[in-house]
C-alpha positions as MATLAB code, in Angstrom:
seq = 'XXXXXXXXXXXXXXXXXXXXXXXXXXXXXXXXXXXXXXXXXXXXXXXXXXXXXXXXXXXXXXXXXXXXXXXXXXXXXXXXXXXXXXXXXXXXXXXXXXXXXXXXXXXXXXXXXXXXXXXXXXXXXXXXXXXXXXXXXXXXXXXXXXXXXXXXXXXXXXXXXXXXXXXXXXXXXXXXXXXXXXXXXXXXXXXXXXXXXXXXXXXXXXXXXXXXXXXXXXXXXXXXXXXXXXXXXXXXXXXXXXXXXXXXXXXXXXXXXXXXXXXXXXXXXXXXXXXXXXXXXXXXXXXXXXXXXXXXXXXXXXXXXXXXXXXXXXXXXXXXXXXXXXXXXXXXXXXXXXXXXXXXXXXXXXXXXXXXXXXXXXXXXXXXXXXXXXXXXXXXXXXXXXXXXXXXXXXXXXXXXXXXXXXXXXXXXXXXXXXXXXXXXXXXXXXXXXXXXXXXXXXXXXXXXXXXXXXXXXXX';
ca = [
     -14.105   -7.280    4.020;
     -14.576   -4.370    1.885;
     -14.064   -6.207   -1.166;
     -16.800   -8.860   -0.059;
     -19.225   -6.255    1.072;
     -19.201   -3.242   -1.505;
     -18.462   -5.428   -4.533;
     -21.998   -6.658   -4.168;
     -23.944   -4.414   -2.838;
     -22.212   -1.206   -5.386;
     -22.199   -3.217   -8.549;
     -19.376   -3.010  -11.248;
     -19.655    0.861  -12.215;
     -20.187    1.711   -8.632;
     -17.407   -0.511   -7.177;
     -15.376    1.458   -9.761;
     -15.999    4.891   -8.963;
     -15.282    4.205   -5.273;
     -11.815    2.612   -6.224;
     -11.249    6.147   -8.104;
     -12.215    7.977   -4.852;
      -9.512    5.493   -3.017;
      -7.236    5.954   -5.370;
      -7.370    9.671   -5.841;
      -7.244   10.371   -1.913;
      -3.895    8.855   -1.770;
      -2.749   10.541   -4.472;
      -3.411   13.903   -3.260;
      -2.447   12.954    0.231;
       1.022   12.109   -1.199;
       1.111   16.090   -1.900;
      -0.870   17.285    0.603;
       1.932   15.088    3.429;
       4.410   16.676    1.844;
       6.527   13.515    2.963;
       6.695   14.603    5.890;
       6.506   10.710    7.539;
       9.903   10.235    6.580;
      11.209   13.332    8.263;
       9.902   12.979   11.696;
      10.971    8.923   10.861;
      14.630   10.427   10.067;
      14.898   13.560   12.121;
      12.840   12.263   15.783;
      14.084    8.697   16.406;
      16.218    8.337   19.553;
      16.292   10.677   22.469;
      14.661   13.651   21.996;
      13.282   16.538   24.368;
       9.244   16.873   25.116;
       9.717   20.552   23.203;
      11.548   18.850   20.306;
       8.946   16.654   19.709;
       6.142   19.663   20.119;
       7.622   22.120   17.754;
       8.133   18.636   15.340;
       4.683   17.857   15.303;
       2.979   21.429   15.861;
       5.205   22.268   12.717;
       4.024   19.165   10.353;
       0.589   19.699   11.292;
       0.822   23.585    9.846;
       2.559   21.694    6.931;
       0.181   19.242    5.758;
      -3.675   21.099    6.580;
      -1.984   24.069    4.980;
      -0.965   21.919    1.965;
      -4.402   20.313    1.928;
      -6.053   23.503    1.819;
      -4.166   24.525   -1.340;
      -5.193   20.781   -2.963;
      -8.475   21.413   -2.470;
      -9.204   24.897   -3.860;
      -7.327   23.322   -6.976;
      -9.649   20.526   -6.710;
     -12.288   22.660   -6.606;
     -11.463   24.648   -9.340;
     -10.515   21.857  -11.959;
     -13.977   19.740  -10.528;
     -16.010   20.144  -14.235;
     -13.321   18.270  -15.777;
     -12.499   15.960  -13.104;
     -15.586   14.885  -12.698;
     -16.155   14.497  -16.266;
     -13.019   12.653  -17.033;
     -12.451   10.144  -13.884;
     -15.778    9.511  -13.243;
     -17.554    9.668  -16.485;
     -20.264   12.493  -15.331;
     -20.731    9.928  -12.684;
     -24.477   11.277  -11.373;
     -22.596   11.409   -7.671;
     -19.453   12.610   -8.783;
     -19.358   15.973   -7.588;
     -20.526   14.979   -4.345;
     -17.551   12.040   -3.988;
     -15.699   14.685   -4.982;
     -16.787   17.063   -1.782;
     -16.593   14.007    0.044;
     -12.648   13.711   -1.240;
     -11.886   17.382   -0.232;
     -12.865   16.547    3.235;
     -11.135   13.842    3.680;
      -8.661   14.952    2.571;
      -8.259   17.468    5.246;
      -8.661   14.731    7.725;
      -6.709   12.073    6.309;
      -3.287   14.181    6.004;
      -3.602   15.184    9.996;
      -4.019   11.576   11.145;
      -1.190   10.413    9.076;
       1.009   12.729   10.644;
      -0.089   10.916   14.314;
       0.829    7.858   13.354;
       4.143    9.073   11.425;
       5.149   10.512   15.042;
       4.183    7.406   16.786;
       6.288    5.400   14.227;
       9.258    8.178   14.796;
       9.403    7.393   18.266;
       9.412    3.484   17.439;
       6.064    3.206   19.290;
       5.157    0.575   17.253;
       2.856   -1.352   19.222;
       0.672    1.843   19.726;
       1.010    2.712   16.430;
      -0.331   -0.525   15.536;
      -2.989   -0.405   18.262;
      -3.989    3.314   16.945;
      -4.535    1.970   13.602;
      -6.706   -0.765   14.378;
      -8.882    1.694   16.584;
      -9.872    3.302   13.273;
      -9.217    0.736   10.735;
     -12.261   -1.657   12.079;
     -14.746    0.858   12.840;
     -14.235    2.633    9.600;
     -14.351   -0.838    7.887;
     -17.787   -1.799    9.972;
     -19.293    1.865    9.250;
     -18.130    1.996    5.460;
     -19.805   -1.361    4.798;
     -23.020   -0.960    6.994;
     -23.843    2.328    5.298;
     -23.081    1.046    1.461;
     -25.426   -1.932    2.582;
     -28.108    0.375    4.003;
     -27.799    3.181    1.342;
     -26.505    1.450   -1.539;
     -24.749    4.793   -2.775;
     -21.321    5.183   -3.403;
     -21.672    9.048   -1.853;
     -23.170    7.979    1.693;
     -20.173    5.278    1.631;
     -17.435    7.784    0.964;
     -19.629   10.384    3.706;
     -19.155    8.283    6.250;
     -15.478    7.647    5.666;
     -15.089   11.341    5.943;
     -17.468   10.876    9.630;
     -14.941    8.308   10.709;
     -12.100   10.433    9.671;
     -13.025   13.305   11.684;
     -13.660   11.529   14.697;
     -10.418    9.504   14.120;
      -8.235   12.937   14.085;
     -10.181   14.276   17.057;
      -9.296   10.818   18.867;
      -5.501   11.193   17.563;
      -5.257   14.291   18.920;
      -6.261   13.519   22.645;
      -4.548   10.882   22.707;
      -1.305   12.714   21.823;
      -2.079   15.385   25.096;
      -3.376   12.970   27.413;
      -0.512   10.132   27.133;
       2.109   11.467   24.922;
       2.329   14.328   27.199;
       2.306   16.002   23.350;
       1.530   19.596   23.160;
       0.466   21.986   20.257;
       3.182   25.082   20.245;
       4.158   27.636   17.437;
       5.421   26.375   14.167;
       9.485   26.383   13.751;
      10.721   28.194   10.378;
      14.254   26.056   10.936;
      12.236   22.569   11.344;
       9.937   23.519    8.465;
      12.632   24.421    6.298;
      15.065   20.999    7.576;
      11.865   19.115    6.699;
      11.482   20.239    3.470;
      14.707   20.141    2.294;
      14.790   16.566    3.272;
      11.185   15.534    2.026;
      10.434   17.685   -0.589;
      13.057   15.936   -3.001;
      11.345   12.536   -2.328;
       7.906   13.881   -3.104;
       7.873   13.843   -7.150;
       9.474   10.115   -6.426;
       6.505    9.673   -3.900;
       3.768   11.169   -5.775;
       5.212    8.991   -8.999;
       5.197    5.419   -6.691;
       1.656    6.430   -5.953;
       0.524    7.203   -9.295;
       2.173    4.004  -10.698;
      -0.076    1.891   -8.365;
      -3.366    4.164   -9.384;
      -2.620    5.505  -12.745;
      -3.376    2.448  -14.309;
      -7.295    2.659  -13.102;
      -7.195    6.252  -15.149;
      -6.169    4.676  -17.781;
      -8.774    1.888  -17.691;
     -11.538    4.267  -16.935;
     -10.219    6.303  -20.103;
     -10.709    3.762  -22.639;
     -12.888    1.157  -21.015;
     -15.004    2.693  -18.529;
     -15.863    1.852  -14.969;
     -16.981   -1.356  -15.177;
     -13.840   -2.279  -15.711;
     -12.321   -0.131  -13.642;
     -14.247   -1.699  -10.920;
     -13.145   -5.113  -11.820;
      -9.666   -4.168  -12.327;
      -8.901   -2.390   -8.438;
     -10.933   -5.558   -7.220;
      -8.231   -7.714   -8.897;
      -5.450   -5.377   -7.751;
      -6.496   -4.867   -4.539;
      -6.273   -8.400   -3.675;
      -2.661   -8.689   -5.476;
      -2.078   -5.956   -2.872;
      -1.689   -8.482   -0.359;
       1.468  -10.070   -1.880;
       3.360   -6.608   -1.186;
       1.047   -5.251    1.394;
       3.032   -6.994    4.548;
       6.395   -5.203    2.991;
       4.283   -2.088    3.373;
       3.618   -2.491    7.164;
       6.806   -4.109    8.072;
       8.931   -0.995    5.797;
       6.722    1.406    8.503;
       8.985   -0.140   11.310;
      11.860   -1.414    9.244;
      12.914    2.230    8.527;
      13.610    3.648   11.497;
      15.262    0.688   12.396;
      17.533    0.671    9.989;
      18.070    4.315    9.777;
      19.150    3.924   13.726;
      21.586    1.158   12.826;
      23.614    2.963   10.294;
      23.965    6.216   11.626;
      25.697    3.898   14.518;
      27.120    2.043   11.536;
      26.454   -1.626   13.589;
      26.895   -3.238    9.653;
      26.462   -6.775   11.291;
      23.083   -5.657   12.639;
      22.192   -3.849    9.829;
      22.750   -6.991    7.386;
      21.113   -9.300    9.902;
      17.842   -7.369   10.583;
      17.488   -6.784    6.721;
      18.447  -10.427    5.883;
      15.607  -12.038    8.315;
      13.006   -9.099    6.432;
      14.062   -9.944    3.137;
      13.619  -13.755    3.792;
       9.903  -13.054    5.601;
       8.778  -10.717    2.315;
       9.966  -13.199   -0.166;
       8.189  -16.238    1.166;
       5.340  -14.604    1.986;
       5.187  -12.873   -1.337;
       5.580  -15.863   -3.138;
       3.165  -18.027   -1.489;
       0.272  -15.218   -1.541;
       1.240  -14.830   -5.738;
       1.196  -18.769   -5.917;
      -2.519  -18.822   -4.744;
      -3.419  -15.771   -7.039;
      -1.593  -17.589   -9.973;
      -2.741  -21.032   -9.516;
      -6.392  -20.056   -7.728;
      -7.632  -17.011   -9.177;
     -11.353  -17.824  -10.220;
     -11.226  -19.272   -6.395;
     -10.459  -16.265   -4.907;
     -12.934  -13.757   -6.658;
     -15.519  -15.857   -6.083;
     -15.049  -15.941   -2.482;
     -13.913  -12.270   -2.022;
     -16.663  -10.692   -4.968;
     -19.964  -11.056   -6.670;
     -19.812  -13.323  -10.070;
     -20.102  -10.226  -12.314;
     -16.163   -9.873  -11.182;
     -15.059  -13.717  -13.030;
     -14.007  -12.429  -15.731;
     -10.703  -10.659  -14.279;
      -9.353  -13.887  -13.559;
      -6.452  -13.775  -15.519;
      -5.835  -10.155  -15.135;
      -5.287  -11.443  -10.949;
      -2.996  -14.266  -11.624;
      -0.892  -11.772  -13.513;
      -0.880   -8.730  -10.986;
      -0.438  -11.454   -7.751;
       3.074  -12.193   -9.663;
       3.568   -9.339  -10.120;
       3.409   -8.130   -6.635;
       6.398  -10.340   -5.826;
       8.651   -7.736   -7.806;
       6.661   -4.821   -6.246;
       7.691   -6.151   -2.485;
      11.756   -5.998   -3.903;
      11.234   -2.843   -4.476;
       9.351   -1.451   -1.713;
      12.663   -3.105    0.409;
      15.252   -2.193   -1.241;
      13.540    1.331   -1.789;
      13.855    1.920    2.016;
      17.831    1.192    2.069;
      17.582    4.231   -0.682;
      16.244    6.488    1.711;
      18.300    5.059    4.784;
      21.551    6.466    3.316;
      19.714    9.943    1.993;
      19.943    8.607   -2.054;
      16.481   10.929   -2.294;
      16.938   11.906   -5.520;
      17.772    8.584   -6.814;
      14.551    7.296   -5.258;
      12.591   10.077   -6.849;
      14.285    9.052  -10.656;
      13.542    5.347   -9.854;
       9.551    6.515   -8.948;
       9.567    9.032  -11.661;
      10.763    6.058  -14.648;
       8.506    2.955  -13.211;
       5.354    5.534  -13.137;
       6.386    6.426  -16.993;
       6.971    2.830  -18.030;
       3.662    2.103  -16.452;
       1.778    4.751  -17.859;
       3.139    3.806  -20.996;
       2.693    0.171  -20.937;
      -1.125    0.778  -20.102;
      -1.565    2.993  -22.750;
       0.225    0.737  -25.743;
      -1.844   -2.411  -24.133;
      -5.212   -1.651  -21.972;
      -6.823   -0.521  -25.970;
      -5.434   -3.877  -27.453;
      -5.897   -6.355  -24.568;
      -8.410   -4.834  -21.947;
      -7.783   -5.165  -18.236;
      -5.138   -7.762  -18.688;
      -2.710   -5.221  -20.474;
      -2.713   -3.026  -17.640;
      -1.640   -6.166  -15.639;
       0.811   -7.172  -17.735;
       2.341   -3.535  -18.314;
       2.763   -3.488  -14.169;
       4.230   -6.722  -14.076;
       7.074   -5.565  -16.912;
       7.496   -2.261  -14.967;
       7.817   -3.738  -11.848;
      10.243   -6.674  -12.931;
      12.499   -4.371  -14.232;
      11.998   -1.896  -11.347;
      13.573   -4.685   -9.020;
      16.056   -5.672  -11.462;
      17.803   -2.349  -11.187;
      17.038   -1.945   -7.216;
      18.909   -5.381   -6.571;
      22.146   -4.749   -9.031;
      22.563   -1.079   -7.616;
      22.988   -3.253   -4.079;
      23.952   -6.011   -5.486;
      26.543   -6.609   -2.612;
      24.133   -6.304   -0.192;
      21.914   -8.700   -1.929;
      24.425  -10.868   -2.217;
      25.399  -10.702    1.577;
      21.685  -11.626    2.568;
      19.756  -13.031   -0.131;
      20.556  -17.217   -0.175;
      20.094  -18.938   -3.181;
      19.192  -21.855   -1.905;
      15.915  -19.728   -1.122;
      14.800  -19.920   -4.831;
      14.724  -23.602   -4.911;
      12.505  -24.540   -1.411;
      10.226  -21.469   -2.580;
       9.988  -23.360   -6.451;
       9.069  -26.727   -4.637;
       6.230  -24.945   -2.098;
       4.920  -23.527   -5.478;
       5.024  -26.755   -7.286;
       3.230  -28.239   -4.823;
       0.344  -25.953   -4.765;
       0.578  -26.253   -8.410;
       0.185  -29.445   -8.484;
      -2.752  -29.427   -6.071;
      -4.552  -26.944   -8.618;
      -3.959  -29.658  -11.295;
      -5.309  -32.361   -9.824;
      -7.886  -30.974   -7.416;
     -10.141  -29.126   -9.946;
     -13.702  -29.840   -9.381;
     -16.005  -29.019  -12.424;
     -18.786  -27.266  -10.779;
     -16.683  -25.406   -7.718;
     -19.518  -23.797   -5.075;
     -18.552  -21.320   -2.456;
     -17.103  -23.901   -0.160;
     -14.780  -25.715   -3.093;
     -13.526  -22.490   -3.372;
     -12.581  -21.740    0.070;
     -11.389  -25.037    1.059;
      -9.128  -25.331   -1.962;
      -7.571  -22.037   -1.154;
      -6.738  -23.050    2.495;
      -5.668  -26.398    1.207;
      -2.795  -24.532   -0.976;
      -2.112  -22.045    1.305;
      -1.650  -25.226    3.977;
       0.553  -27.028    0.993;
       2.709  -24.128    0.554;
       3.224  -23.711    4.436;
       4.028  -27.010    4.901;
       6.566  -27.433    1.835;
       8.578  -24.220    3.542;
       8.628  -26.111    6.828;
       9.386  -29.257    5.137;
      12.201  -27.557    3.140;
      13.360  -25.858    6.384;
      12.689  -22.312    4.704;
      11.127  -21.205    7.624;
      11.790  -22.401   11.354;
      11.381  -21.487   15.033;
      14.360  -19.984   14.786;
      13.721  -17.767   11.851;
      10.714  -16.911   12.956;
      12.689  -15.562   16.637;
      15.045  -13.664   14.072;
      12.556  -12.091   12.470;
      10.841  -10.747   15.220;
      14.235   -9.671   16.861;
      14.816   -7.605   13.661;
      10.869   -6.330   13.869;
      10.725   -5.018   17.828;
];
């Protein structure tokens, strides 16, 4: 909806300057976190006392507003150049950049409620808490860009909704969580950071592989095409986006499983998620590969066309990104931190570097093209250092009913190509391949009623 909305209504260089505020928040919530989500995830599943979850939580929120604190003096310091170099003396770039400090802030302590939540396997209200902010920040954030037409009010009001969000959070954690602000522990500080500290550099690199690449393209291209490229990327999120969500739940899980070392479980729960991410990641990539001029017209204005090609390459891409978000997690399950943080720390070089030897020789589409090498050879390494456990719960047979699903929408792209496509040609061809691809899976028996009962045995 966001896409839709501000796409139109912020044009091209405005589009792009709010994809760098996006972009830079998560990168300096990374830091500011200190990954402390995959503590409480490791450290506060299972049974645990009222006061061990207080001093937990009390102690994670000293962690992260601290943290922020220090990111933003730095960003305050550094804001001449940063606002000269990201946003090209953008004429509201030092107030997105206020706007980013405060959010900031905001942003770090409301992760950290729905980290706990997801620690405690309250899934359903973690899911529940997110939606309670996701669609009235969505409805806010597009109402005032519409109103205003400014990227500042836009990224103001995600700071309002922010605010209110954390105040929300925090009631919420008193009133039915029976959660209850005490002094900071020195022993879970330091057990936190020795865990999460080692992932961070491999964090803060898996973040800055996904966002670099918009750096880079505002570097030598400007934000134009900055805005068209995060349009194109955000919409290839989608192919990986679901391993995102499920990887929230799938951790702790998993995490539970083998410190009971139930193998059978574990290889069961992780088979039925690997099978779910691959379909689903193919079939999203097959409509970005064989529909992309389709899709950005419905989803943005017609001054976004011309990334067409630059979208079919990042939705394939996103299949490979989805491997490695999955296999990632089985890192972290048996404590490999440091080899996570190496693996983060090479795919954000390769990227870097592949968007630096392309993006000056091929525009938009070599940043594309340098994520889809990274990531391809990313997964290639994930699966052969678990290459039994691939083996145990990857079929092969898999590859061949997900080749026919994409033939078939191939085929429908072929041969239902209308010269002069409207809106609604658009639309209806992209629910007529998503509706080919579904069926072929059924047809193929890729997916049934019982897989579907699997999965959401594995996802509680």
């Amino acid at each position: 909806m966001w896409l839709v909305v501000l796409t139109r209504t912020l044009g091209l260089a405005g589009f792009g300057a709010w994809s760098l505020f996006i972009v830079t928040l998560s990168m300096t919530m990374t830091v500011s976190t200190m990954n402390c989500g995959s503590s409480l995830m490791r450290f506060l599943s299972g049974n645990r006392k009222p006061s061990e979850v207080n001093e937990a939580i009390s102690t994670v929120f000293a962690m992260v507003s601290g943290v922020a604190l220090i990111v933003g003096i730095a960003l305050v310091c550094f804001s001449g150049v940063f606002v000269r170099r990201a946003f090209h003396s953008y004429q509201s770039g030092g107030i997105l950049l206020a706007a980013l400090i405060a959010a900031l802030f905001f942003d770090s302590i409301f992760e950290e409620i729905k980290n706990l939540l997801r620690a405690r396997r309250e899934n359903r209200l973690w899911a529940y808490l997110c939606l309670t902010r996701l669609i009235p920040e969505t409805l806010v954030v597009i109402a005032v860009a519409y109103v205003a037409e400014s990227v500042a009010a836009a990224a103001w009001s995600y700071v309002a909704i922010a605010a209110l969000s954390v105040a929300g959070g925090m009631v919420y954690l008193r009133a039915r969580q029976g959660v209850r602000i005490v002094r900071p522990s020195r022993h879970i500080f330091l057990k936190y950071a020795r865990y999460g500290l080692p992932l961070l550099p491999g964090v803060l690199a898996s973040t800055l592989s996904l966002g670099a690449d918009k750096y880079v393209v505002s570097c030598y291209l400007g934000l134009q095409e900055v805005g068209i490229y995060s349009v194109c990327f955000a919409i290839s999120a989608l192919v990986f986006f679901s391993t995102g969500a499920i990887n929230d739940v799938l951790f702790p899980e998993l995490s539970a499983l083998h410190d009971q070392n139930d193998q059978q479980s574990f290889r069961n729960r992780f088979e039925s998620v690997q099978k779910f991410v691959f379909g689903f990641g193919a079939g999203v990539a097959g409509l970005m590969a064989f529909f992309p001029h389709d899709i950005l017209r419905t989803v943005a204005s017609h001054d976004f066309a011309p990334g067409a090609s630059t979208l079919a390459v990042l939705g394939v891409q996103g299949i490979f990104m989805a491997f490695i978000l999955l296999y990632v997690v089985i890192l972290n399950v048996h404590f490999r931190v440091w080899t996570t943080t190496v693996f983060w720390a090479v795919s954000g070089i390769a990227i870097v570097g592949f968007d630096v030897l392309l993006v000056p020789r091929i525009g938009i589409v070599g940043a594309a093209v340098g994520q889809l090498l990274a990531t391809a050879g990313g997964a290639a390494i994930l699966i052969a250092m678990h290459w039994k456990l691939f083996r145990q719960t990857f079929r092969p047979t898999w590859v061949l009913q997900i080749s026919s699903a994409s033939l078939g929408v191939y085929i429908l792209a072929v041969v239902w190509h209308p010269a002069m496509a409207t809106l609604l040609d658009s639309i209806a061809r992209i629910l007529a391949g998503g509706g080919v691809f579904l069926a072929c899976l059924w047809v193929t028996r890729y997916m049934t009623l019982s897989d579907l009962r699997r999965l959401k045995k594995a996802m509680p």
